[in-house]
PASEBA-1860 file (N, C-alpha, C; in nm, 3 decimals):
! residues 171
1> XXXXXXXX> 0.084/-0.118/0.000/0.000/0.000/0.000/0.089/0.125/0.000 ~ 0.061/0.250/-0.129/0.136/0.345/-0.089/0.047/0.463/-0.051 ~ 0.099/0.561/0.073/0.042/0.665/0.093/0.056/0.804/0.000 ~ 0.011/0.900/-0.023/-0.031/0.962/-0.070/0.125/1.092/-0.067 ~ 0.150/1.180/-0.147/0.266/1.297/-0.088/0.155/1.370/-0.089 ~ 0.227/1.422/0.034/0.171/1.536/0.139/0.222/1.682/0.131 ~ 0.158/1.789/0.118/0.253/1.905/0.103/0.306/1.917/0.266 ~ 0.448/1.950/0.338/0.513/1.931/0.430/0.552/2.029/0.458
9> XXXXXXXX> 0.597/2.189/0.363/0.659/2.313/0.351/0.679/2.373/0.230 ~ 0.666/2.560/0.251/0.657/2.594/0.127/0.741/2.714/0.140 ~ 0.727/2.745/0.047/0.788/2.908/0.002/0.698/2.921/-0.100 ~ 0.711/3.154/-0.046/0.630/3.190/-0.186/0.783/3.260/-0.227 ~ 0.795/3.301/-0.335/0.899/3.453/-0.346/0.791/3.555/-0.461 ~ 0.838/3.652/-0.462/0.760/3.756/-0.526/0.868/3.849/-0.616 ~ 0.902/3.830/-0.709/1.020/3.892/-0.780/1.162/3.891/-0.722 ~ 1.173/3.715/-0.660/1.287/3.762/-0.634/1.287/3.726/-0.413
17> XXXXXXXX> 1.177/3.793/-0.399/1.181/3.849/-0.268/1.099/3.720/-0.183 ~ 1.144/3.652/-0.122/1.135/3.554/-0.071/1.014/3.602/0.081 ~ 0.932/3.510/0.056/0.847/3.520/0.206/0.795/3.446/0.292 ~ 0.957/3.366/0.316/0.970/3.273/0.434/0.946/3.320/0.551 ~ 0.876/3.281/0.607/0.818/3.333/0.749/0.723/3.408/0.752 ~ 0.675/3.436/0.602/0.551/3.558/0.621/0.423/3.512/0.532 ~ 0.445/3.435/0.449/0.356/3.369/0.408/0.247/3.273/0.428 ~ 0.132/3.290/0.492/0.043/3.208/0.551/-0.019/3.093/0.498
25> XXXXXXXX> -0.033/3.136/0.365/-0.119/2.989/0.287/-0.142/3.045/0.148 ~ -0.143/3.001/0.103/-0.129/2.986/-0.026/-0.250/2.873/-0.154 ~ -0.350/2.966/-0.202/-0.444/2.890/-0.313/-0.379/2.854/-0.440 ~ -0.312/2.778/-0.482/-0.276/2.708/-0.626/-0.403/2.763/-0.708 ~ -0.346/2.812/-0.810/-0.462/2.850/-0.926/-0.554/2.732/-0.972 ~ -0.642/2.765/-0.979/-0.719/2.673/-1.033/-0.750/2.642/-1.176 ~ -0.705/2.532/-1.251/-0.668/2.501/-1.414/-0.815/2.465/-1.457 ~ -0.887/2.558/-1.536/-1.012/2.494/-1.623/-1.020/2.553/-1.723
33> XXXXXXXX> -1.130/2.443/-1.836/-1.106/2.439/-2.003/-1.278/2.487/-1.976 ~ -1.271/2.595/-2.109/-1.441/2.632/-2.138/-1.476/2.504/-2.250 ~ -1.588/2.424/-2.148/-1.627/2.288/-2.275/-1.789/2.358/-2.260 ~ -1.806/2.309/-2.432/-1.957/2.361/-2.451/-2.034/2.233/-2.506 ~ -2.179/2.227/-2.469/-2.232/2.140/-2.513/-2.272/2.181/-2.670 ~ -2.250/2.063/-2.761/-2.272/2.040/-2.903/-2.343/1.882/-2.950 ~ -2.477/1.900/-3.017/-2.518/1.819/-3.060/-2.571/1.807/-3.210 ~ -2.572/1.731/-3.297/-2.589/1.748/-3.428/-2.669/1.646/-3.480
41> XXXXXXXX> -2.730/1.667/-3.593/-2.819/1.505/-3.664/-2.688/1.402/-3.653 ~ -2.766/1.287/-3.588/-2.701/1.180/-3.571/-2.600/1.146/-3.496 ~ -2.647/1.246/-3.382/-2.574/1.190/-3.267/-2.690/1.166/-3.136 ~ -2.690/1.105/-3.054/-2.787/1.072/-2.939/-2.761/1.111/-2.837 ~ -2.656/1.215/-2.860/-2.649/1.293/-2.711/-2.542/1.388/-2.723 ~ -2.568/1.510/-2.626/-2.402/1.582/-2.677/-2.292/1.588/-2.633 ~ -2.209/1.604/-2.664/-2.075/1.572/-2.650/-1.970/1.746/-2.613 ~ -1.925/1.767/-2.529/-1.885/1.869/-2.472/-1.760/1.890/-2.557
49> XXXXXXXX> -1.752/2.038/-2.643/-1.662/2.054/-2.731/-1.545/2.161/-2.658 ~ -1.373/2.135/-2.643/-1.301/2.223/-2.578/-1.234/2.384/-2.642 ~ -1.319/2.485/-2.621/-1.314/2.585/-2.653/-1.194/2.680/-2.596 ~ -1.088/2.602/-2.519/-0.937/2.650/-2.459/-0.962/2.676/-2.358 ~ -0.883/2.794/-2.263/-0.933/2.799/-2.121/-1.041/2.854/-2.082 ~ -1.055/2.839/-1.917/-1.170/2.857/-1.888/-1.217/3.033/-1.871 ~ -1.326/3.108/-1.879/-1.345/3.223/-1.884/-1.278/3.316/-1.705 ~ -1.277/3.211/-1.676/-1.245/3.299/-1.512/-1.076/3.300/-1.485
57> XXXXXXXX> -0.992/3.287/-1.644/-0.878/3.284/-1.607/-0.788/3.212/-1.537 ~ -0.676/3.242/-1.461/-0.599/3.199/-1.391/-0.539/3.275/-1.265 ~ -0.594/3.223/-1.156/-0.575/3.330/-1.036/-0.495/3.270/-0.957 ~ -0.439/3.319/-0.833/-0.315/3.312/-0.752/-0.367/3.384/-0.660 ~ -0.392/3.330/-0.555/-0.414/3.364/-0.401/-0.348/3.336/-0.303 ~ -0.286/3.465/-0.235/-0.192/3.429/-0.130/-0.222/3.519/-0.025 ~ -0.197/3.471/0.086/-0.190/3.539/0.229/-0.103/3.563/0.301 ~ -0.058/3.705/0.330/0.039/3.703/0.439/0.022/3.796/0.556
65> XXXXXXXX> 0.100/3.722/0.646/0.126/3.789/0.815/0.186/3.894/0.784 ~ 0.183/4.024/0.811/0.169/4.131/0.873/0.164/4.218/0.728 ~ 0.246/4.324/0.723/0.266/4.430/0.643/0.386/4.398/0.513 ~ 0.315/4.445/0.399/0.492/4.397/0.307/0.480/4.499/0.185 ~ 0.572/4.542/0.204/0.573/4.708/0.072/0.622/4.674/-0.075 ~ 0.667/4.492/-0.089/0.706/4.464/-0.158/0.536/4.509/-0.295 ~ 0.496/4.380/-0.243/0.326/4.392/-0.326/0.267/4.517/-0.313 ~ 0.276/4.560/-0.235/0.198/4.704/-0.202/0.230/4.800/-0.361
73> XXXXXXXX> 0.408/4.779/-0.336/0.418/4.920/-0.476/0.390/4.840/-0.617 ~ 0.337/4.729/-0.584/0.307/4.647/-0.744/0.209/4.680/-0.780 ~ 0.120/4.738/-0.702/-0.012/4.721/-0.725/-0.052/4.875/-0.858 ~ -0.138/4.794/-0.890/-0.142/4.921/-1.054/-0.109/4.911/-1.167 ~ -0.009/4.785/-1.162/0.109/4.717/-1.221/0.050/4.734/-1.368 ~ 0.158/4.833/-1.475/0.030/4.841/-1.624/0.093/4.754/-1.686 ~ 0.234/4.680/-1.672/0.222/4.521/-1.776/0.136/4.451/-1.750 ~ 0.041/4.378/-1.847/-0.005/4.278/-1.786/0.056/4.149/-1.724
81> XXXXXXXX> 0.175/4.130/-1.694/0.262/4.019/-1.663/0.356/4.086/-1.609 ~ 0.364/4.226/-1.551/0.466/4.230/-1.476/0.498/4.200/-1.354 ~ 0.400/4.115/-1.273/0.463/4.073/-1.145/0.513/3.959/-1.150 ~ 0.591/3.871/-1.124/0.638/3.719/-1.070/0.651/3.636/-0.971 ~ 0.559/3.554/-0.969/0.550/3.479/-0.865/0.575/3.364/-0.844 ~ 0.651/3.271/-0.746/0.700/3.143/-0.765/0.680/3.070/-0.640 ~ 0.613/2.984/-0.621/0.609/2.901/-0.535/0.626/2.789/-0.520 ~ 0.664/2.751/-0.425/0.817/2.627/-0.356/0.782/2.502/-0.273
89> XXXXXXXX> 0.702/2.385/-0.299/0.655/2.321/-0.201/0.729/2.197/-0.205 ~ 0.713/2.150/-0.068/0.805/2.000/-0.064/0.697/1.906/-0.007 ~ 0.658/1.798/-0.092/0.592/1.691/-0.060/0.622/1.611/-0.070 ~ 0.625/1.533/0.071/0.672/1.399/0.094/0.602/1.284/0.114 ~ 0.574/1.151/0.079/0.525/1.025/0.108/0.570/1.016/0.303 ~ 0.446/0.968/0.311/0.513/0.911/0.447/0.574/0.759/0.474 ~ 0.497/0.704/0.353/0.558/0.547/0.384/0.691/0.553/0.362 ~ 0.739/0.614/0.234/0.902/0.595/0.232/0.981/0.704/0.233
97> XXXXXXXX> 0.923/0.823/0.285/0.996/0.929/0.318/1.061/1.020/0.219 ~ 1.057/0.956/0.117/1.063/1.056/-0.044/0.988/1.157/-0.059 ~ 1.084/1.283/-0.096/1.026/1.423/-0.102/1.049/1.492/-0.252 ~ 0.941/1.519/-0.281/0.971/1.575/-0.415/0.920/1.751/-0.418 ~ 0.986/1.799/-0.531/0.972/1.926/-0.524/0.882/1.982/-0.622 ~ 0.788/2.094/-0.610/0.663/2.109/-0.676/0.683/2.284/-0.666 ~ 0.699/2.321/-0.817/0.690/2.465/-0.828/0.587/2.524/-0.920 ~ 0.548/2.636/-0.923/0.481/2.721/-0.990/0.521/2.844/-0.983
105> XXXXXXXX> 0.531/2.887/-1.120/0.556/2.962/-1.131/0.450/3.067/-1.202 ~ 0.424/3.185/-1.168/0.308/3.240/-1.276/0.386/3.414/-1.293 ~ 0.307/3.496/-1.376/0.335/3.611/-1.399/0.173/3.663/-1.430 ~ 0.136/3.756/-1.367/0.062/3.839/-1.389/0.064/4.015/-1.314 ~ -0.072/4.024/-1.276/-0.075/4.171/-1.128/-0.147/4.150/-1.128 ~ -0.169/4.216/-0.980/-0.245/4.195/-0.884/-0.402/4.275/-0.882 ~ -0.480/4.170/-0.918/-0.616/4.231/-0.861/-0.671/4.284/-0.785 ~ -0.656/4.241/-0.643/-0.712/4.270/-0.522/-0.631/4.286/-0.396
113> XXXXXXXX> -0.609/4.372/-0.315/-0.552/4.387/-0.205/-0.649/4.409/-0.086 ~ -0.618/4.262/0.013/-0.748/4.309/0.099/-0.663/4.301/0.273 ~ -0.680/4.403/0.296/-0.602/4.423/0.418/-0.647/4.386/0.562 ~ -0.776/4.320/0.532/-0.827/4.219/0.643/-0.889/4.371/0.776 ~ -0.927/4.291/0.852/-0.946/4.403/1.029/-0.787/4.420/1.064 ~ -0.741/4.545/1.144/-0.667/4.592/1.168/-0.714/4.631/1.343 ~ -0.679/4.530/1.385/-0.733/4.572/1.562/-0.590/4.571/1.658 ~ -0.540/4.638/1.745/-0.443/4.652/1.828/-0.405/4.508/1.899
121> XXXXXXXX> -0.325/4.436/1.929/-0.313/4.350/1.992/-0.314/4.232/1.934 ~ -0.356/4.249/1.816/-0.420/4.075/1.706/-0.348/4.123/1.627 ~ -0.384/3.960/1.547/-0.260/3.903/1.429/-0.348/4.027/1.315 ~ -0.258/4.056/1.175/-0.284/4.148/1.106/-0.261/4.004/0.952 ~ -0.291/4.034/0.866/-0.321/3.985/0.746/-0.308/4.045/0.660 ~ -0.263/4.019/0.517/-0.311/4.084/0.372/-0.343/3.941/0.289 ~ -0.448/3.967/0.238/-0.495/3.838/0.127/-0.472/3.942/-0.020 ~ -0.423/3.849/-0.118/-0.396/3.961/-0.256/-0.433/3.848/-0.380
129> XXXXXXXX> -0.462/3.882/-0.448/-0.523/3.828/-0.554/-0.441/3.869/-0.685 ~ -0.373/3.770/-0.722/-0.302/3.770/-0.858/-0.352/3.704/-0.975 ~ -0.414/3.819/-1.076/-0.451/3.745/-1.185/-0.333/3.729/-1.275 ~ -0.330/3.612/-1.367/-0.191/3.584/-1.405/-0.227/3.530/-1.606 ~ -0.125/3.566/-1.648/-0.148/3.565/-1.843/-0.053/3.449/-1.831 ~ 0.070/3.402/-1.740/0.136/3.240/-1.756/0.109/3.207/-1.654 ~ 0.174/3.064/-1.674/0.139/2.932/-1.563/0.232/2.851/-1.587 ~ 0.309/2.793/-1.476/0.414/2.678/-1.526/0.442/2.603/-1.414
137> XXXXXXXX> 0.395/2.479/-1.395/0.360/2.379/-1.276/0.460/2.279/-1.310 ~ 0.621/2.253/-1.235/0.717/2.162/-1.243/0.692/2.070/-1.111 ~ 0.726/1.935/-1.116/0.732/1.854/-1.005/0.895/1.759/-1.072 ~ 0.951/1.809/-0.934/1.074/1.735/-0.939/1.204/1.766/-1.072 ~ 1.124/1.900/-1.155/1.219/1.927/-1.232/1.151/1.938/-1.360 ~ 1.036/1.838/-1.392/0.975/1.824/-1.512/0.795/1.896/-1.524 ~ 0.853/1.984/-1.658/0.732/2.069/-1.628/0.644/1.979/-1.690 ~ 0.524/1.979/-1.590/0.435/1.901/-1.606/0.305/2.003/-1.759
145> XXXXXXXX> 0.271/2.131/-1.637/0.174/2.231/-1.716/0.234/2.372/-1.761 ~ 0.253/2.416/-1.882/0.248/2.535/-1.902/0.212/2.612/-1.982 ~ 0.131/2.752/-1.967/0.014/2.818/-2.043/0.093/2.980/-2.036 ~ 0.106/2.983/-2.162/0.149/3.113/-2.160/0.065/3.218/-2.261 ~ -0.068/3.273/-2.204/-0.168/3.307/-2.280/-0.140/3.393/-2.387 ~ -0.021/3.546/-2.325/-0.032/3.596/-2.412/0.033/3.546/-2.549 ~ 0.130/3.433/-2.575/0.205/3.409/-2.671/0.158/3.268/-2.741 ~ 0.000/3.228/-2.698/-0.081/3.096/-2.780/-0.001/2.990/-2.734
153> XXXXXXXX> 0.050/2.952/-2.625/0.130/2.834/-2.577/0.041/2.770/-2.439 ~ 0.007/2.657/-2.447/-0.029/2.539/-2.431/0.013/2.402/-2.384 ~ 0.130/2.367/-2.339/0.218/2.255/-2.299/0.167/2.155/-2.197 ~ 0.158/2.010/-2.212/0.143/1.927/-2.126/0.245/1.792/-2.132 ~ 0.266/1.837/-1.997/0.431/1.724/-2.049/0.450/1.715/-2.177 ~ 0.538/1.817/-2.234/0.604/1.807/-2.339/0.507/1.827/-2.488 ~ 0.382/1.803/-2.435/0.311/1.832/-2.585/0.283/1.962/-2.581 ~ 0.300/2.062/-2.730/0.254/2.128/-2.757/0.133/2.116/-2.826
161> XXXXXXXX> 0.026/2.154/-2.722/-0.122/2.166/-2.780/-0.172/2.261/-2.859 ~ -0.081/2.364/-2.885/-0.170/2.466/-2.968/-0.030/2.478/-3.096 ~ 0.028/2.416/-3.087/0.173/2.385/-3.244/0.106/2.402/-3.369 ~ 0.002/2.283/-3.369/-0.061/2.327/-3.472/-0.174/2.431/-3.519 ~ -0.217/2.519/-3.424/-0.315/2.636/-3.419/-0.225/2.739/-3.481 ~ -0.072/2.745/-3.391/-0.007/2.839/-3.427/0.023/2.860/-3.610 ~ 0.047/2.718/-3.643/0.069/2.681/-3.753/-0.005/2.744/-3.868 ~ -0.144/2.709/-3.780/-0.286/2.715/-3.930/-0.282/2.850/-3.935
169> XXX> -0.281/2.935/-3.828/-0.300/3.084/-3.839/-0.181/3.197/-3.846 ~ -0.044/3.096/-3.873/0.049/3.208/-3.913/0.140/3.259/-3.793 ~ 0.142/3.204/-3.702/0.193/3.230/-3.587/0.372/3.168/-3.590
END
């Protein structure tokens, strides 16, 4: 029987700027495809056609303990990809103690800055919301996912899914 890897420890960094010790938790973007239902003479039911990603994008949610001026002066950010974000996790099996390493990396700016209650004596918070135009999900070295919207790139282990789109339309 094998058990499951466990996330065990992480890092975020933010251009660079590492936020070990300040980083509370961290939402992995969530990966979805816009599928539409399509049915035609002579078929008996429909069949969900993949129209690329999903309409709600690719977001990045992170939380941190106390105050940080790093994100603060990002915010406004007019590249659409000028922030960078990379995050660092180590998950290990418990049966055999093997730890593998799991990164993401994305680039976008930041949507939302929410600075939580601010009360004397209590813990303080910022939750920030990074909408992001890439995505690049490595485990152990090998990139598993990567989406790099603005430039029609598509990758899943090693396949290029949109090679031939680029192709038909001149890219």
């Amino acid at each position: 029987m094998a058990l499951p890897k466990k996330l065990k420890n992480m890092n975020l960094f933010n251009d660079g700027v590492s936020y070990v010790g300040q980083c509370a938790s961290v939402t992995v973007p969530k990966l979805s495809r816009k599928l539409e239902d399509f049915r035609a003479g002579g078929m008996d039911g429909p069949v969900k056609v993949d129209l690329g990603h999903g309409d709600d994008g690719i977001q990045f949610d992170w939380t941190l303990g106390g105050w940080d001026t790093t994100m603060l002066r990002q915010y406004g950010m007019v590249k659409v990809d000028g922030v960078m974000l990379r995050w660092a996790g180590a998950i290990q099996r418990d049966d055999t103690g093997e730890v593998s390493a799991v990164e993401i990396v994305a680039r976008g700016r930041h949507e939302e800055i929410d600075f939580g209650d601010a009360k004397p004596g209590e813990d303080t918070e910022q939750k920030i919301t990074t909408v992001c135009t890439y995505y690049k999900l490595s485990i152990d070295g090998n990139v598993e996912i990567e989406i790099d919207l603005l430039n029609f790139v598509f990758i899943v282990n090693g396949e290029d899914r949109l090679a031939e789109h680029r192709k038909a339309i001149g890219l």
